[in-house]
Backbone as JSON Lines, residues from 0, in Angstrom:
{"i":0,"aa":"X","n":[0.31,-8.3,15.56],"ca":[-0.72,-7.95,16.53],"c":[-0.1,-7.62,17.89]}
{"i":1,"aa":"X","n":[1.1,-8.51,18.33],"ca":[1.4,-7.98,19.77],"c":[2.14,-6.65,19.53]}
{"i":2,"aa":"X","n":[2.68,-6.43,18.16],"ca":[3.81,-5.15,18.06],"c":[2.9,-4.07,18.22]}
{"i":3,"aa":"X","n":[1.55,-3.92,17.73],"ca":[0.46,-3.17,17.3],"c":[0.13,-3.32,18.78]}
{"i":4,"aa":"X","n":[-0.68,-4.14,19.7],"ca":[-1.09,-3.74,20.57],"c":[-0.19,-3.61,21.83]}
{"i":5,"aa":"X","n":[0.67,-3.99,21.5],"ca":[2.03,-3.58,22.64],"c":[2.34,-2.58,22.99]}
{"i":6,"aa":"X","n":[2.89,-1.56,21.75],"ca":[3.17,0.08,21.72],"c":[1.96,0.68,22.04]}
{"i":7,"aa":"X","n":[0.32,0.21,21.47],"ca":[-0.43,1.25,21.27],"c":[-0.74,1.16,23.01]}
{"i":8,"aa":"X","n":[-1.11,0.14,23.92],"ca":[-1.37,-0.2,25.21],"c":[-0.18,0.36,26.47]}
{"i":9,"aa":"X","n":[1.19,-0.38,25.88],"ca":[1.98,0.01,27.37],"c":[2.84,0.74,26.83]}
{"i":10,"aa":"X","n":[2.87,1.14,25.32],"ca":[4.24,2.27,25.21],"c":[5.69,1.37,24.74]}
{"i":11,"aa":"X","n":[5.39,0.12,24.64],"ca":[6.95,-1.01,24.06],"c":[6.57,-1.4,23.25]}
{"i":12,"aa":"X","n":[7.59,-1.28,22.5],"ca":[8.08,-2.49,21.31],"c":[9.09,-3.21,21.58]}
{"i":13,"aa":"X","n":[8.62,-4.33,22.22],"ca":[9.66,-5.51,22.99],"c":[10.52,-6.14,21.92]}
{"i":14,"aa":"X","n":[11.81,-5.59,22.27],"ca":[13.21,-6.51,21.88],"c":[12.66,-8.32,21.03]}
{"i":15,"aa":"X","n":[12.51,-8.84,22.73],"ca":[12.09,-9.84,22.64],"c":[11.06,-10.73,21.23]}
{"i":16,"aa":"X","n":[9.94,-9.85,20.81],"ca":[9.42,-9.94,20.06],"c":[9.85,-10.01,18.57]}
{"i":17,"aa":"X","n":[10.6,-8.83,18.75],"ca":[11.21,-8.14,17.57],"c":[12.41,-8.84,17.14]}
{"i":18,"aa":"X","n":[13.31,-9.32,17.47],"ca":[15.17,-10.2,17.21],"c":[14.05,-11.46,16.54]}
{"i":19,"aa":"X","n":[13.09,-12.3,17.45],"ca":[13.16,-13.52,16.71],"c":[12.3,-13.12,15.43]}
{"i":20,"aa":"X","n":[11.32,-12.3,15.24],"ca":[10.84,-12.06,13.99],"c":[11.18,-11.41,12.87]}
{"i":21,"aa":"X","n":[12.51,-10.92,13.59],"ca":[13.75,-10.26,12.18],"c":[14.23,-11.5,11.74]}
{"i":22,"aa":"X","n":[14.84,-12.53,12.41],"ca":[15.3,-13.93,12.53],"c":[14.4,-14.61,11.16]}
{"i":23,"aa":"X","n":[13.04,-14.69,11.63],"ca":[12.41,-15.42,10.86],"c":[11.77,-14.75,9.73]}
{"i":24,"aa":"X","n":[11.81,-13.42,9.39],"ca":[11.49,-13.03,8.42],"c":[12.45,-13.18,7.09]}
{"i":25,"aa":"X","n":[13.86,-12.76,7.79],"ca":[15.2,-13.28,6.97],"c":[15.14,-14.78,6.39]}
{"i":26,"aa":"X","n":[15.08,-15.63,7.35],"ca":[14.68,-17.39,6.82],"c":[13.94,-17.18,6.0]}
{"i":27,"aa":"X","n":[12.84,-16.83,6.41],"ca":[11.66,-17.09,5.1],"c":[12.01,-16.44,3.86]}
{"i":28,"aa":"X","n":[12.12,-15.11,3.83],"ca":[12.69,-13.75,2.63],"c":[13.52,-14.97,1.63]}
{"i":29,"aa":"X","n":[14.98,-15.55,2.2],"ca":[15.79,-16.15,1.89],"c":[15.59,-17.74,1.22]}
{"i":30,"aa":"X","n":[15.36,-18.64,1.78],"ca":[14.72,-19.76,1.57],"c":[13.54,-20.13,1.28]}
{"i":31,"aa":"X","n":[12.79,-19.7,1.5],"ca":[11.12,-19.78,0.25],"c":[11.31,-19.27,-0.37]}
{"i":32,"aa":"X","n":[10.97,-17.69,-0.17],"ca":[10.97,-16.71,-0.87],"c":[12.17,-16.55,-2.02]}
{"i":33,"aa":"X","n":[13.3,-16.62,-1.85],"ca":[14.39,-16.23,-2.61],"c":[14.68,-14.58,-3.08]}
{"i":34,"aa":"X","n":[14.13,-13.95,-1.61],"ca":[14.65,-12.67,-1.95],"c":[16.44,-12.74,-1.57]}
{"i":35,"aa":"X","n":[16.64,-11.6,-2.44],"ca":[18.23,-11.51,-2.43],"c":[18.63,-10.91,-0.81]}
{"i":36,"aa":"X","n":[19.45,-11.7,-0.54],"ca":[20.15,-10.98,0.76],"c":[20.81,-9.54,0.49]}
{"i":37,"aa":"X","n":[20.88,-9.11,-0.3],"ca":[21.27,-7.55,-0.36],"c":[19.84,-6.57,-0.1]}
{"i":38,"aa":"X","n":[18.76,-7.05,-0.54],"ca":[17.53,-6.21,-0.5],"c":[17.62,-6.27,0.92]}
{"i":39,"aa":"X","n":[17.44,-7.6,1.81],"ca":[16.87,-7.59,3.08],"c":[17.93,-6.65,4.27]}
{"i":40,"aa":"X","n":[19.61,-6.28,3.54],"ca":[20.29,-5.77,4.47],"c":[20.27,-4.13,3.84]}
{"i":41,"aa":"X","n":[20.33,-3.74,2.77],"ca":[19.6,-2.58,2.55],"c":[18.29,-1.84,3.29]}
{"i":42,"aa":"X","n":[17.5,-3.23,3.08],"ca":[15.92,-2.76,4.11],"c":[16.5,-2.02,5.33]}
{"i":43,"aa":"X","n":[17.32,-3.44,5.97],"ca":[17.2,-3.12,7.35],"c":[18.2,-1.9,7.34]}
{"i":44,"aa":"X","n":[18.91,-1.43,6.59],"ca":[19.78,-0.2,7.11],"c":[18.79,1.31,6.73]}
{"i":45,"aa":"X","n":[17.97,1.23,5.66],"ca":[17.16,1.85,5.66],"c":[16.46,2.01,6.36]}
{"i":46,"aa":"X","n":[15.11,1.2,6.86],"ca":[14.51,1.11,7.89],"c":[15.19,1.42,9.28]}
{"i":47,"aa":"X","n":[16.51,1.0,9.95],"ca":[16.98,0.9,11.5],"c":[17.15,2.27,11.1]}
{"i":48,"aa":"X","n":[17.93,2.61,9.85],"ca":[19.01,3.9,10.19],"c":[18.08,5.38,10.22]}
{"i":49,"aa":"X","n":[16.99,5.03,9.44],"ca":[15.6,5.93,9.07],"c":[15.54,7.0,10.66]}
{"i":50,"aa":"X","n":[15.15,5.35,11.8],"ca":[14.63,6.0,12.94],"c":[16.07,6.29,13.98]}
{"i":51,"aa":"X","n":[17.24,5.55,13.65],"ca":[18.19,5.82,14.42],"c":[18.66,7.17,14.0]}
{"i":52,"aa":"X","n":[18.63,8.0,12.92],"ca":[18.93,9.2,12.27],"c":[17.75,10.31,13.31]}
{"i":53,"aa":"X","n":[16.75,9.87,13.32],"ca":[15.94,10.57,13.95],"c":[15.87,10.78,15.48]}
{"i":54,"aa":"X","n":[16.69,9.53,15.72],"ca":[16.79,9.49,17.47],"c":[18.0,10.0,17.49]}
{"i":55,"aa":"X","n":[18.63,10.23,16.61],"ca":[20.03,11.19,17.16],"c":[19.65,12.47,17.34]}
{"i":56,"aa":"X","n":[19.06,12.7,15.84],"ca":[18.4,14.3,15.65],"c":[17.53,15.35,17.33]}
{"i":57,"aa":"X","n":[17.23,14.04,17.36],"ca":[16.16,14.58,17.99],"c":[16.81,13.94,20.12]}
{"i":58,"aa":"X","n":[17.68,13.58,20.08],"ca":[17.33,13.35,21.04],"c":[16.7,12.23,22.16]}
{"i":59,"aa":"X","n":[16.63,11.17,21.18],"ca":[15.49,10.41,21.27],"c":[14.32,11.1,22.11]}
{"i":60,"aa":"X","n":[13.71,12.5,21.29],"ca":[12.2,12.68,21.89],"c":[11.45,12.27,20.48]}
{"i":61,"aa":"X","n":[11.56,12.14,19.6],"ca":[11.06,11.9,18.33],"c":[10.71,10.25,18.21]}
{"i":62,"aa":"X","n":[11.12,9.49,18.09],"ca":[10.99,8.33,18.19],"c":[12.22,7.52,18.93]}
{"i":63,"aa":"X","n":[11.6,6.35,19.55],"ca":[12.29,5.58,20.74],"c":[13.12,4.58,19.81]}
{"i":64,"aa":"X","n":[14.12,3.91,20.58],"ca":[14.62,2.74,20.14],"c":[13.82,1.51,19.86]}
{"i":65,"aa":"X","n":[12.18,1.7,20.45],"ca":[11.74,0.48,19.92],"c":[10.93,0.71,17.95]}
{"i":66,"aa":"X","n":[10.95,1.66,17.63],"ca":[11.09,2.24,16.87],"c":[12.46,1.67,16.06]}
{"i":67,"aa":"X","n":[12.98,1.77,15.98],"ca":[14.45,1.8,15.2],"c":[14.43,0.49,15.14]}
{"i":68,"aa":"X","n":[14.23,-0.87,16.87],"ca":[14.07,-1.84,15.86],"c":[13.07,-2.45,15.04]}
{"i":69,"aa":"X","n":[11.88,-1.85,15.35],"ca":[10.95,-1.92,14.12],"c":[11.3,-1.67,12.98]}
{"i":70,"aa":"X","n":[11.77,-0.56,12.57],"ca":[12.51,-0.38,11.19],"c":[13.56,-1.31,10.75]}
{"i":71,"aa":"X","n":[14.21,-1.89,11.46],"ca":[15.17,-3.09,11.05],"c":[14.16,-4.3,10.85]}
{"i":72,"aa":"X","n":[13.61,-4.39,11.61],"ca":[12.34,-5.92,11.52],"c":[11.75,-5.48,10.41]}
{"i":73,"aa":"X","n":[11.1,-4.43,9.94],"ca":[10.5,-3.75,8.48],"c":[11.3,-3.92,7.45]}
{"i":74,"aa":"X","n":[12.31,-3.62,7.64],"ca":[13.44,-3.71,6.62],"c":[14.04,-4.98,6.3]}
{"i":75,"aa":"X","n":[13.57,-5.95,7.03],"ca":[14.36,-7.06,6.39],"c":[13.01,-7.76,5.75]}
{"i":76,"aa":"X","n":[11.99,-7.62,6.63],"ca":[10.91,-8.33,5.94],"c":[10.21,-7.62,4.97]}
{"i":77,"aa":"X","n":[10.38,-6.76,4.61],"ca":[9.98,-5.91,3.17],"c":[11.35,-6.06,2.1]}
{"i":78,"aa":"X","n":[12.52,-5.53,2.51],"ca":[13.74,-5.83,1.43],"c":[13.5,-4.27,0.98]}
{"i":79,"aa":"X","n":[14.42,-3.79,0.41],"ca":[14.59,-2.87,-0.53],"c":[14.0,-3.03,-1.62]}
{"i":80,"aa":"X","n":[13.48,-2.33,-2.68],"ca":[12.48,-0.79,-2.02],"c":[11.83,-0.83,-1.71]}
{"i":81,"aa":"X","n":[11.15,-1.82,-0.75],"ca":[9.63,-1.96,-0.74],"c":[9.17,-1.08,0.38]}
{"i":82,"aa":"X","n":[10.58,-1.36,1.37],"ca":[10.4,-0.1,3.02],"c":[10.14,1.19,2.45]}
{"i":83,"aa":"X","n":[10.65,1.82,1.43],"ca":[10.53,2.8,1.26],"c":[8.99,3.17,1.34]}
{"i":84,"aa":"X","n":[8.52,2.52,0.46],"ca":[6.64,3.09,0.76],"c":[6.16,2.61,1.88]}
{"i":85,"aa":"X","n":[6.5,1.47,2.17],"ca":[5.99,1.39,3.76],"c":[6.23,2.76,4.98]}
{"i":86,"aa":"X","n":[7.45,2.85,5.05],"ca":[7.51,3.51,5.94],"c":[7.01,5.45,5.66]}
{"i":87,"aa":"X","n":[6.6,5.63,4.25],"ca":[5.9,6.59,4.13],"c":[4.38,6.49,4.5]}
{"i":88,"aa":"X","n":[3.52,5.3,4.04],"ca":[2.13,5.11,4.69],"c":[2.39,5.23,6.14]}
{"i":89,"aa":"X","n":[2.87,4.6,6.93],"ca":[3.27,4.57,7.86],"c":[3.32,5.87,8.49]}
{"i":90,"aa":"X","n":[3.64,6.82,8.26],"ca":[3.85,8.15,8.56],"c":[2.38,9.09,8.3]}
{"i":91,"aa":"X","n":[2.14,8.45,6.91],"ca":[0.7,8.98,6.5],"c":[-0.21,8.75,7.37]}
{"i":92,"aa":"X","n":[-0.4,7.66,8.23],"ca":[-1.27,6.89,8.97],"c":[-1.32,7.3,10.43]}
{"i":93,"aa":"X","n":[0.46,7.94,10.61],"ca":[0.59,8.18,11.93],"c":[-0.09,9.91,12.14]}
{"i":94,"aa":"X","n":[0.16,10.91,10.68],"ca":[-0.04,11.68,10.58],"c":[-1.83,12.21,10.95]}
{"i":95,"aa":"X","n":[-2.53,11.26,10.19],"ca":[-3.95,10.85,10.2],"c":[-4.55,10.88,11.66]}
{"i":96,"aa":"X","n":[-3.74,9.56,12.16],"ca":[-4.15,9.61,13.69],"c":[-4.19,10.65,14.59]}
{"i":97,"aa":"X","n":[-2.84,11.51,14.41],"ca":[-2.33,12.24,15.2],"c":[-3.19,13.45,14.82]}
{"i":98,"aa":"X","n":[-3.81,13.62,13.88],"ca":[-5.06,14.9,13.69],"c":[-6.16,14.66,14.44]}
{"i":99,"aa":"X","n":[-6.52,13.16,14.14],"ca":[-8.15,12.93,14.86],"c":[-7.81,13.17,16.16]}
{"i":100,"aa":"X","n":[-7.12,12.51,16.71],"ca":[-6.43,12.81,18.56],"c":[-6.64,14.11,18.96]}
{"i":101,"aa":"X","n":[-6.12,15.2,17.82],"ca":[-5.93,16.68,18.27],"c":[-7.48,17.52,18.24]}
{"i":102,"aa":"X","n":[-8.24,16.63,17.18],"ca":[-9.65,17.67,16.98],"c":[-10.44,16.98,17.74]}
{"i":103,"aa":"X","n":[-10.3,15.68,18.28],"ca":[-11.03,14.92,19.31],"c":[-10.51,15.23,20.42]}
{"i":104,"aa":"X","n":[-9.83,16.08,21.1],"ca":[-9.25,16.82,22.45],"c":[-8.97,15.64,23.44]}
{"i":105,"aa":"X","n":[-8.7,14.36,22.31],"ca":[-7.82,13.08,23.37],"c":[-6.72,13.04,23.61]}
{"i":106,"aa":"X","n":[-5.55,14.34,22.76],"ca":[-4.41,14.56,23.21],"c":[-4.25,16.32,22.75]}
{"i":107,"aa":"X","n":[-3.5,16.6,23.29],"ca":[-3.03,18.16,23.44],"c":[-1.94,18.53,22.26]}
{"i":108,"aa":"X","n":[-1.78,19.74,22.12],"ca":[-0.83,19.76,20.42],"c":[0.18,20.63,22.17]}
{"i":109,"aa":"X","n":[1.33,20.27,21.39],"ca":[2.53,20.5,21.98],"c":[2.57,19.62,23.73]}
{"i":110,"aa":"X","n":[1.72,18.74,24.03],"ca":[1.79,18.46,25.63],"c":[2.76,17.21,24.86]}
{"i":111,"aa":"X","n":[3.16,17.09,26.26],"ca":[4.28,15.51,26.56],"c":[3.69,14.14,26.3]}
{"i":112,"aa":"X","n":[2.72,13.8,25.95],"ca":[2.22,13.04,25.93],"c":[2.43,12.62,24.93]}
{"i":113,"aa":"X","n":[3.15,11.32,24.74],"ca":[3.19,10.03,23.23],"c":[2.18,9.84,22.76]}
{"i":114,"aa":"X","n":[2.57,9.88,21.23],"ca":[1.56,8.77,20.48],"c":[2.34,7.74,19.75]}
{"i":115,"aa":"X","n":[1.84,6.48,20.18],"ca":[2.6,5.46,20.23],"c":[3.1,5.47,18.34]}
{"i":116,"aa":"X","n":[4.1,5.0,17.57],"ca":[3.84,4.81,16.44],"c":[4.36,3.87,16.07]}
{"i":117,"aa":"X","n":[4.42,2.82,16.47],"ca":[4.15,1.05,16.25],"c":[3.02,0.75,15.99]}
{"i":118,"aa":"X","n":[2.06,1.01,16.26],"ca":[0.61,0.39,15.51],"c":[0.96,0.61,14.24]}
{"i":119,"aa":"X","n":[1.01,2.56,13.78],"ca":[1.15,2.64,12.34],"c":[1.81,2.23,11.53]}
{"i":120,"aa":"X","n":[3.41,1.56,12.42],"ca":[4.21,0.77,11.77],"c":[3.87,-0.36,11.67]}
{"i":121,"aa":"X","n":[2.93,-1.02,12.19],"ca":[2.72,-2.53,11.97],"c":[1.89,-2.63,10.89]}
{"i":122,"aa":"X","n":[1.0,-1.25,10.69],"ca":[0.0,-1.74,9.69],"c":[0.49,-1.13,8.45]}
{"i":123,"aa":"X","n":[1.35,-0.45,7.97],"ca":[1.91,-0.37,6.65],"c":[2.64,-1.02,6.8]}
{"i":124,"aa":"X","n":[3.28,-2.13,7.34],"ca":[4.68,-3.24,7.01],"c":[3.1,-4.3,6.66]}
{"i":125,"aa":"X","n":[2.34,-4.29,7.16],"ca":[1.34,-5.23,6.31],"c":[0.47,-5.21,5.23]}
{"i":126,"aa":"X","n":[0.41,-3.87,4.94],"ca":[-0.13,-2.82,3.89],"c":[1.02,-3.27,2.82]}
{"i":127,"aa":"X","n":[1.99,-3.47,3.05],"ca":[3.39,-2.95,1.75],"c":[4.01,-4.37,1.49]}
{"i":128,"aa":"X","n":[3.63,-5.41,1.98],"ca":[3.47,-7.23,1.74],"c":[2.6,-7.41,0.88]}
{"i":129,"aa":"X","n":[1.58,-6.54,0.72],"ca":[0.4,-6.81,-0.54],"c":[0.4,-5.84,-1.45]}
{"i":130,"aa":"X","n":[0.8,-4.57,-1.48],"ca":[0.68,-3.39,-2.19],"c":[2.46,-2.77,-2.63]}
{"i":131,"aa":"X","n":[3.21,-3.19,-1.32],"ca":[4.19,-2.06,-1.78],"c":[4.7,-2.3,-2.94]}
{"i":132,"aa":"X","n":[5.21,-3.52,-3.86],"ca":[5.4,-3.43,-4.91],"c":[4.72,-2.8,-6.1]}
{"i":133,"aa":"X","n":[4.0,-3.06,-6.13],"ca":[2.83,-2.5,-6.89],"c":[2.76,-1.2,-6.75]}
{"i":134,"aa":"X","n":[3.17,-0.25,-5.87],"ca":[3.68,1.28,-5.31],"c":[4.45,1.71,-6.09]}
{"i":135,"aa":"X","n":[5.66,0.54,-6.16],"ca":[6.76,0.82,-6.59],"c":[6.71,1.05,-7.93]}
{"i":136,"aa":"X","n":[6.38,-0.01,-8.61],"ca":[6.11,0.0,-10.07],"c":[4.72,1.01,-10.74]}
{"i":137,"aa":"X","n":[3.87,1.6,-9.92],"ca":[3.34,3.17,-10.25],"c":[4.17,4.04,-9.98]}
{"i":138,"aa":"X","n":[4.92,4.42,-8.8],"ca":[5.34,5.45,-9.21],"c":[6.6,5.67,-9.89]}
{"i":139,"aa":"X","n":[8.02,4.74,-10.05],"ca":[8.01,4.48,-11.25],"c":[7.66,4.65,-12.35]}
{"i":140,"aa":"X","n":[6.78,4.3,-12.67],"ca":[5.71,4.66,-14.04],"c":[5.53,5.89,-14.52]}
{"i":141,"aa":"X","n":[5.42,6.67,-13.52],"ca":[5.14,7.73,-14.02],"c":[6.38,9.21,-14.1]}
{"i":142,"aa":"X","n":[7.51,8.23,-13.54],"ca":[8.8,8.83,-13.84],"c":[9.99,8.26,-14.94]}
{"i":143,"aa":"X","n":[8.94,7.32,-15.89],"ca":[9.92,6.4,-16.61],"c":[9.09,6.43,-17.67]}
């Protein structure tokens, strides 16, 4: 909720927020959970490197560094493969938004103006805790 209303309100995805809940997503993943520590460092290189690939590309005008560590915080608390569909809803969601904005004349197509995309990342990393497996193993399915 603060990652979601943080970005969508002042434009951050605070560090601060983000290190201790990579921290504790790893504990938990690891020791309750018993996900394998290879999924959760896969995640996170998938996830960090996803948006750090894109902030090179681009410049960082494409997505910010608070971005990138969202994708590491995604990536450890999802594990491999599960980021993978996350961070496609995620995109789907941002995609979605970013239409209604344009036909609702609340933002301009080509103006400077951000649209934050930490909300959409917060809500497919919570979308893909209940579903992404289950993603995985359809589509899968229908390539196996």
């Amino acid at each position: 909720m603060v990652i979601f209303f943080g970005d969508m309100l002042y434009k951050v995805i605070w560090p601060e927020i983000i290190w201790p809940a990579t921290v504790i997503g790893f504990l938990i993943n690891w020791l309750v959970l018993g996900v394998p520590v290879s999924s959760m460092l896969i995640g996170l290189a998938v996830g960090g490197g996803f948006f750090a690939l894109q902030y090179a590309l681009s410049r960082g005008r494409w997505v910010g560094g608070g971005d990138i560590r969202m994708g590491i915080m995604m990536g450890v608390w999802l594990g491999f493969p599960v980021i993978i569909p996350a961070l496609m809803v995620a995109y789907f969601l941002g995609g979605f938004g970013a239409a209604i904005l344009l036909i609702s004349k609340r933002k301009k197509w080509g103006s400077s103006t951000e649209i934050a995309f930490g909300p959409f990342l917060a809500l497919a990393t919570i979308w893909a805790m209940y579903h992404g497996e289950n993603t995985i193993n359809w589509i899968t399915s229908l390539f196996g």
